[in-house]
C-alpha positions in Angstrom: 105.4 75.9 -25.6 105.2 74.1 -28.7 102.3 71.2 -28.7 104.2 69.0 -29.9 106.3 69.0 -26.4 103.7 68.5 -24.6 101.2 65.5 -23.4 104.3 62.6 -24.3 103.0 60.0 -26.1 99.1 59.4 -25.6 96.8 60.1 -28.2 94.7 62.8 -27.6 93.0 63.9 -30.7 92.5 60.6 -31.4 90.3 60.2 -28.0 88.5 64.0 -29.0 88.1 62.5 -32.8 86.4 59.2 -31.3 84.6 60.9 -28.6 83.4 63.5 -31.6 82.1 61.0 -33.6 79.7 59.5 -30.7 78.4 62.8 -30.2 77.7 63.2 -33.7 76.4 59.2 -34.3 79.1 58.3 -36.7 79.7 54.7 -36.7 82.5 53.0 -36.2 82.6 49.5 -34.3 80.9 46.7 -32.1 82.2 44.6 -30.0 81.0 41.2 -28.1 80.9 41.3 -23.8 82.6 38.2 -22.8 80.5 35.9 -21.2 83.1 35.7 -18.3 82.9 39.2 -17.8 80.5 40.6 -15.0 78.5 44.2 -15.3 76.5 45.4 -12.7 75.9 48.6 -11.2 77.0 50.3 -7.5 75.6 52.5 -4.7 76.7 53.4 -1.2 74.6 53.2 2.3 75.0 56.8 3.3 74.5 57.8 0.0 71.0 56.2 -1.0 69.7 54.7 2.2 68.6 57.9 4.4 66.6 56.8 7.5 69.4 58.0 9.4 67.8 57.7 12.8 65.6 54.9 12.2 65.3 51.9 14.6 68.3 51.5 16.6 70.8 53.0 14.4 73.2 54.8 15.7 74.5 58.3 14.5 77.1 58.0 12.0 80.3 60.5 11.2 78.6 61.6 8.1 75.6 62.3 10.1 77.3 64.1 12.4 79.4 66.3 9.9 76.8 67.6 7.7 74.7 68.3 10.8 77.0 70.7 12.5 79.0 71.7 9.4 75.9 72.4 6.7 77.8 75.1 4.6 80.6 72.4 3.9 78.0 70.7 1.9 77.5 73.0 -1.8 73.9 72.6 -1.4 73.8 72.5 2.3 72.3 69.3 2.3 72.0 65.7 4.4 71.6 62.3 3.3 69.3 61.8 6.4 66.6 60.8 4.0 68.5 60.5 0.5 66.9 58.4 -2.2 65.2 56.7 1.2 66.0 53.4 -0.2 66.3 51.8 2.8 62.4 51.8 2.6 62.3 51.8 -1.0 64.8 48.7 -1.5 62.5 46.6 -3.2 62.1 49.6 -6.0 65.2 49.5 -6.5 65.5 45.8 -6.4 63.0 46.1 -9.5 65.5 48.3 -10.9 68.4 46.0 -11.0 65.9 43.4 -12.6 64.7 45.2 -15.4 68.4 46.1 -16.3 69.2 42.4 -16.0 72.6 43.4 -14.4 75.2 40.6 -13.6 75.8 42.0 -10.3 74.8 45.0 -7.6 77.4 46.5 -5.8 76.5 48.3 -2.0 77.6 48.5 1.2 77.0 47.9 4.7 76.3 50.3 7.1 78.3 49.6 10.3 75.8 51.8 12.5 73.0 49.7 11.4 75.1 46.6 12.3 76.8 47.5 15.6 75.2 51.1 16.6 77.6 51.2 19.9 80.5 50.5 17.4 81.3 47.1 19.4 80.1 43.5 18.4 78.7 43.5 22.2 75.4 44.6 20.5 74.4 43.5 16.8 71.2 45.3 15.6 68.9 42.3 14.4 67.2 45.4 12.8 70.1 46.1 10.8 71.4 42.9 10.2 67.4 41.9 9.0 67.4 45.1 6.4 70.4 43.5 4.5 69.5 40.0 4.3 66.0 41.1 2.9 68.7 43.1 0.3 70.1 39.3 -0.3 66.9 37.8 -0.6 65.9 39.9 -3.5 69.0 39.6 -5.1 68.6 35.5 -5.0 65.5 35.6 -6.0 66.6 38.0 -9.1 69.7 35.4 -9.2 71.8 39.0 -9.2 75.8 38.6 -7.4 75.8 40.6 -4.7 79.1 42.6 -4.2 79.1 43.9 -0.7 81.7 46.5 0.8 81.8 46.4 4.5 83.2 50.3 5.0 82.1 53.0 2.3 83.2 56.3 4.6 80.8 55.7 7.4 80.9 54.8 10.8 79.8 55.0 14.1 80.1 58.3 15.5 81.1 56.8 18.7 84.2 55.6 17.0 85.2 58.9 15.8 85.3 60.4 19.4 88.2 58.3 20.1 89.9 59.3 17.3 88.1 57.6 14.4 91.2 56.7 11.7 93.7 58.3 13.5 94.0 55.9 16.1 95.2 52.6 15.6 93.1 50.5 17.8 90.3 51.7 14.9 91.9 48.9 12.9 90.7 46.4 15.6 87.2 47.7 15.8 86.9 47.2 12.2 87.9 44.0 12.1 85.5 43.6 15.0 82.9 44.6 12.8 83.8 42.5 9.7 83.8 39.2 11.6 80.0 40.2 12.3 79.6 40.4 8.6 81.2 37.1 7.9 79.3 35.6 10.5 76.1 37.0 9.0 76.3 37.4 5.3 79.4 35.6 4.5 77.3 32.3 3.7 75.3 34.2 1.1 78.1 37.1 -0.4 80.9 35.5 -2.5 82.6 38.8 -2.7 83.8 41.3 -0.1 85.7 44.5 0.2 87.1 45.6 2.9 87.4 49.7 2.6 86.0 51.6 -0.2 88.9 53.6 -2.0 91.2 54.7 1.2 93.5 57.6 -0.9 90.5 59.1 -1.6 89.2 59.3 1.6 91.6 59.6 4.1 92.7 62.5 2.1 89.4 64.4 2.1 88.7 63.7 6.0 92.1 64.6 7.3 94.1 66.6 4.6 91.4 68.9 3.0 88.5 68.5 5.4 86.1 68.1 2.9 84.8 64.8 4.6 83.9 63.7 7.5 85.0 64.5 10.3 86.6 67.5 8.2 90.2 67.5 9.6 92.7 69.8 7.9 95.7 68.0 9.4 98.1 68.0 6.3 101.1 65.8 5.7 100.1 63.8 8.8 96.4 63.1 9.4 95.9 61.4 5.6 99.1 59.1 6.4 97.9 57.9 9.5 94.8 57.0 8.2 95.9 54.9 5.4 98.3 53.0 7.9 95.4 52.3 10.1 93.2 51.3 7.3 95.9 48.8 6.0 96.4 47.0 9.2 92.2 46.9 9.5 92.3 45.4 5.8 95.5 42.8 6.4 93.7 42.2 9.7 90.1 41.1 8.0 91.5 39.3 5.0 93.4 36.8 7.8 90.6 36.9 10.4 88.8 35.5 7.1 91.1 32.6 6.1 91.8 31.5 9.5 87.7 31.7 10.7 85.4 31.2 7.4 87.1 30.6 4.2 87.4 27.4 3.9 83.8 27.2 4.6 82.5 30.0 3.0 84.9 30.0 0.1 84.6 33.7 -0.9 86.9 36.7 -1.9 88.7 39.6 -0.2 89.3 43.0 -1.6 90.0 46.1 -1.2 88.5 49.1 -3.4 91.3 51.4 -4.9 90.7 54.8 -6.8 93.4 55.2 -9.2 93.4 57.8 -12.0 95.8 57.9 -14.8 98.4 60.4 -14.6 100.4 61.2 -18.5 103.9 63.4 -18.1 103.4 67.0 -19.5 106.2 66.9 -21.1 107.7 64.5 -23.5 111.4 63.9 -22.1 109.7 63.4 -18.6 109.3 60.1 -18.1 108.9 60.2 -14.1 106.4 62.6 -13.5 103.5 60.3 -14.1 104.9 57.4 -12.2 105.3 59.5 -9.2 101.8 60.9 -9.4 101.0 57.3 -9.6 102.7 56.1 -6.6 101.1 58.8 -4.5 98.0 58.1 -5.0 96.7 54.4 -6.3 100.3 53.1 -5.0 99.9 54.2 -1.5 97.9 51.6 -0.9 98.7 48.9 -3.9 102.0 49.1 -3.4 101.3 47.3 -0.1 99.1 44.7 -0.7 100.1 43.8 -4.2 103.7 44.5 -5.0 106.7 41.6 -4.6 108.3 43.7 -2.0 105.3 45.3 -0.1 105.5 48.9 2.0 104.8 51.8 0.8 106.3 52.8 -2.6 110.3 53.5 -2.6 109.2 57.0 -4.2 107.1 57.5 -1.4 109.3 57.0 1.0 112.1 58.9 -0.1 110.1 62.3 -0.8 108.4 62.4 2.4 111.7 61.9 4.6 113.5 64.6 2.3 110.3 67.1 2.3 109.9 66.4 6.5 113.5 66.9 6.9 113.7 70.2 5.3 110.5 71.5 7.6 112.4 70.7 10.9 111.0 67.4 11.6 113.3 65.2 13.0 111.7 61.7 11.5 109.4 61.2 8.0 105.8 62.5 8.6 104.8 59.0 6.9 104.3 56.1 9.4 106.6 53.0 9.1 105.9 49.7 9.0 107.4 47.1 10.8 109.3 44.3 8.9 106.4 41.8 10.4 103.4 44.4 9.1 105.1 44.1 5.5 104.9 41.1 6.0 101.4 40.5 7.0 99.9 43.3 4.5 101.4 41.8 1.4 99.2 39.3 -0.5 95.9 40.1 1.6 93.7 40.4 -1.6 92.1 38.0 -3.2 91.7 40.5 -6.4 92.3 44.5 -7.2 89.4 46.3 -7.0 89.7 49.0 -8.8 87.6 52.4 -9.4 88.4 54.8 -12.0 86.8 58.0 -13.5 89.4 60.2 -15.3 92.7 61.4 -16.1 95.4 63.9 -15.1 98.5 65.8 -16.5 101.9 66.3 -14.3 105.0 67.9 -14.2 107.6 68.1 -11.5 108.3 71.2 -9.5 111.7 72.6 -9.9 112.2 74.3 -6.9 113.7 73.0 -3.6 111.3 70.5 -1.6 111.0 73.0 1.4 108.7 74.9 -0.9 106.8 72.1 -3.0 103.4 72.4 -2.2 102.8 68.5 -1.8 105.1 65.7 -1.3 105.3 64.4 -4.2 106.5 67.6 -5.4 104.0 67.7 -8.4 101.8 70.3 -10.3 98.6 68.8 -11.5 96.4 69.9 -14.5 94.2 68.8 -17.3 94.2 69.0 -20.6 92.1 71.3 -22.2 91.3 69.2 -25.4 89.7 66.7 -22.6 85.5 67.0 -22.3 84.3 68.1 -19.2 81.4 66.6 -17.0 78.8 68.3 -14.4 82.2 67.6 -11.9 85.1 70.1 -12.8 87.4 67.6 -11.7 86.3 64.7 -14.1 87.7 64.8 -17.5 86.7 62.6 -20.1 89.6 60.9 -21.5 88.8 56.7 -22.4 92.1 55.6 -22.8 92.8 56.1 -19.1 91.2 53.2 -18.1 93.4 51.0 -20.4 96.6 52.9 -19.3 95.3 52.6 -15.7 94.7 48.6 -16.3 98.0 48.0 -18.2 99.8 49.6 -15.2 98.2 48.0 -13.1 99.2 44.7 -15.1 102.9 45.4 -15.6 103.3 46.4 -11.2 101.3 44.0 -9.9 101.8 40.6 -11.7 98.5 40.6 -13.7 96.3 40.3 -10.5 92.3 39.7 -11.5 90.6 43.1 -11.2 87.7 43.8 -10.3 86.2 47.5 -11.9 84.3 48.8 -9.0 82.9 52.1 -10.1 83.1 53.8 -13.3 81.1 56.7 -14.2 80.1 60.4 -14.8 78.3 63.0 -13.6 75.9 65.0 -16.0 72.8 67.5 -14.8 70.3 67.0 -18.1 68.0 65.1 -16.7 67.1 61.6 -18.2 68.4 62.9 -21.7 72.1 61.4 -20.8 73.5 61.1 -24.1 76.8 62.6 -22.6 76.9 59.6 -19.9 76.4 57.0 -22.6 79.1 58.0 -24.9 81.3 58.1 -21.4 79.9 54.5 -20.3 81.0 53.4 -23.9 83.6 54.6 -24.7 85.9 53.3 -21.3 83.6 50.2 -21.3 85.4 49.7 -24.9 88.6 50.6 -23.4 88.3 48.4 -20.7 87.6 45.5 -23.3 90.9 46.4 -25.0 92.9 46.1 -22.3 91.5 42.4 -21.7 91.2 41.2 -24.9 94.4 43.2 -27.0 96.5 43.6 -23.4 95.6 40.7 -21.4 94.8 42.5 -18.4 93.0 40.4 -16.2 89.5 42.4 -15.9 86.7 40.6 -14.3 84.0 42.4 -13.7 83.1 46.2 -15.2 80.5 48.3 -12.5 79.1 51.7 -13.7 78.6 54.4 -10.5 75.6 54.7 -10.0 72.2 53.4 -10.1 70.3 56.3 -8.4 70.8 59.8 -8.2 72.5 60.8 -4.9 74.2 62.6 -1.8 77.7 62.8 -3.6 79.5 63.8 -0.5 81.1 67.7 -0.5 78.5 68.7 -3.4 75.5 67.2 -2.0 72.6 66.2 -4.6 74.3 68.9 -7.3 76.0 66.5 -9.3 74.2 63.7 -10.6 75.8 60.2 -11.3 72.9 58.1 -12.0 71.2 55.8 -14.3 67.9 56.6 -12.9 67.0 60.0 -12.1 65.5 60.8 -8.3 63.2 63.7 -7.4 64.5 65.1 -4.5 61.4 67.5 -4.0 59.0 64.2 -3.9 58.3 62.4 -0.7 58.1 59.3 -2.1 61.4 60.0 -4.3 60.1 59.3 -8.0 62.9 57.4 -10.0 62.6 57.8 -13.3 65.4 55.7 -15.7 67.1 57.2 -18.0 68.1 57.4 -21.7 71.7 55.4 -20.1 69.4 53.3 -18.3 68.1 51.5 -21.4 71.2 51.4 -22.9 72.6 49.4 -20.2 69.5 47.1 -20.5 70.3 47.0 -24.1 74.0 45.7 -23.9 72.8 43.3 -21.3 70.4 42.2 -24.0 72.4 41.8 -26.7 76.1 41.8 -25.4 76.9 43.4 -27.5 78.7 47.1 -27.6 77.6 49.2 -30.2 80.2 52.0 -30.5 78.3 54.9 -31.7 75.4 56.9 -30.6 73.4 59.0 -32.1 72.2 62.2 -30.0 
């Protein structure tokens, strides 16, 4: 195979040539932040909070996982105590004010809020922790951005099903009217569910999630459905009960990655890939006709069909669910790490290993991270934003998480030629593409529990010791770099190492 057949039409020694001459400090350009655009930073509950049993707090799927499944964690480890920032939130808070960030990004945890998993009981514990989150961030004048489901829930839920049963849809939305009710007068800007694909795929197709289900070709599609209705059913709960009082916004937190056709006279692979994964749930919310994606549809009939199923493993909506799915965002939030390369099976469906009858690699000429499955290749982000553009009528989007792992300590010069380099893509695609980009959010502030791997890949801006009580954060060398852009607004497009 010849190169010049492969990889289609994006440029990647162009991206290895710029990403080269960061690493070396070459110079080449700077460019002005928008005053309209936001940058902050994010974090998750189960991921930074620990304190897992404190108060009346209930236990939560995650807890319950990596207690009775240790060895499904790579360092056999629990976020019971984490970063212990739910003690330690006014560090962080101190954090986020020497950065200067526009905005902070975390989420809720719904066993803090509602430990039996029912508005019946509301923890004033719980619901006291967050506001004293709020107060800080007023007093900082920092925009909180608050997700309402980030993976975990109560336990109790999960007994009955968790995902996989519809009535979950209900209890969530349950649970979000509790939020509106006692944070909506303060938070401008809510999401829903933190990046659905990703997770229903990891809890019920591969197990790597909680509650660890391997229940392929069925378990991930039910879970999506559910989670759409429980979105649909929050953002209208919302404008019929608080928005014209609390005027705020209503999302919903996609992962899409950019997918580039292998070969050069195959110009559907990389849609499909697309549809499969940040479509699944787009497609629904923001597209003129709603559902599922066509492509979708069609492959997972034909693939069900040909294993002796008598109807399509994915769930169908009803004309009226469309109906009621379609438009429920008030923007497109949107998270977005790194790329892949497809190519389409050849061989009959009845022996595709996936439905969407795809085989999925990288390219080689792409850096690496600490994560083998995050390649560094910038101009995904401006792909990902231009699709998302040209599908979805231009829709304001909201960049949720963006990041990289990397394990050398505070000496991150890897992460800040990452943070740059899609940043600067991402300011392309506003200001050369007109995509509507509002707000830009690097994962993560802290060091972490990052899910399957545990604390052995490390996202952060500020380094944690995990071997101190009192968790040391340290920042690092990306740390003051973000300070520094705040600063200045300006983005300086070399580094020197």
């Amino acid at each position: 195979m010849t190169p010049d057949k492969m990889l289609g039409s994006f440029q990647v020694p162009f991206l290895i040539l710029a990403w080269m001459m960061q690493s070396f400090g070459i110079s080449s350009t700077q460019m002005r932040l928008p005053k309209d655009l936001l940058i902050g930073v994010a974090t998750s509950a189960y991921q930074i909070e620990g304190a897992w049993n404190i108060s009346d707090k209930s236990e939560s799927n995650w807890d319950r996982f990596v207690h009775e499944h240790p060895k499904k964690i790579a360092d056999s480890s629990t976020g019971d105590v984490a970063c212990d920032s739910y003690h330690k939130y006014t560090d962080d808070m101190e954090l986020l004010d020497d950065l200067q960030v526009d905005h902070y990004r975390f989420s809720i945890s719904w066993t803090r809020i509602l430990p039996q998993g029912s508005p019946k009981y509301v923890s004033r514990d719980g619901v006291r922790h967050y506001h004293k989150i709020l107060d800080e961030l007023e007093k900082r004048k920092i925009i909180p951005f608050v997700t309402m489901y980030h993976w975990d829930h109560p336990q109790v839920l999960e007994e009955f099903g968790g995902w996989l049963n519809e009535k979950m849809a209900h209890r969530f939305a349950d649970y979000a009217r509790v939020i509106f009710q006692e944070f909506g007068r303060r938070v401008k800007f809510f999401s829903t569910l933190n990046e659905p694909n990703v997770f229903c795929r990891g809890a019920y197709r591969t197990a790597k999630y909680a509650p660890g289900l391997k229940l392929t070709g069925v378990g991930e599609y039910s879970c999506i459905h559910n989670m759409l209705k429980a979105h649909a059913m929050t953002y209208h709960m919302y404008n019929r009960e608080f928005r014209d009082k609390q005027k705020g916004q209503i999302g919903l937190v996609n992962a899409c990655w950019k997918y580039y056709s292998k070969f050069r006279n195959d110009s559907i692979s990389s849609d499909v890939a697309f549809e499969f994964d940040c479509g699944w749930v787009a497609n629904a919310i923001f597209s003129e006709k709603g559902d599922y994606p066509e492509v979708m549809k069609e492959r997972i009939a034909m693939r069900s069909r040909s294993q002796g199923y008598h109807k399509s493993r994915l769930p169908k909506f009803s004309d009226q669910w469309v109906s009621y799915i379609k438009n429920s965002a008030d923007y497109f939030g949107l998270n977005h790490y790194t790329s892949e390369v497809v190519e389409t099976i050849k061989s009959a469906p009845s022996s595709w290993p996936n439905d969407e009858g795809l085989i999925y690699s990288s390219d080689p000429r792409w850096p690496t991270s600490q994560s083998k499955w995050l390649k560094v290749n910038p101009k995904g982000i401006r792909d990902v934003l231009r699709t998302i553009k040209e599908k979805y009528n231009n829709p304001p989007v909201y960049i949720l998480e963006n990041g990289v792992s990397h394990g050398n300590g505070t000496h991150d010069n890897f992460r800040i030629n990452y943070l740059s380099s899609y940043l600067k893509e991402t300011l392309l695609a506003r200001e050369r593409d007109n995509c509507s980009v509002k707000a830009y959010t690097v994962w993560t502030l802290l060091d972490d529990f990052e899910w399957e791997v545990g604390y052995t890949a490390q996202f952060g801006l500020v380094d944690v010791d995990f071997g101190d009580k009192k968790r040391k954060r340290t920042l690092k060398k990306s740390a003051t770099w973000l300070k520094n852009l705040l600063k200045s607004r300006q983005l300086l497009w070399h580094n020197s190492v």
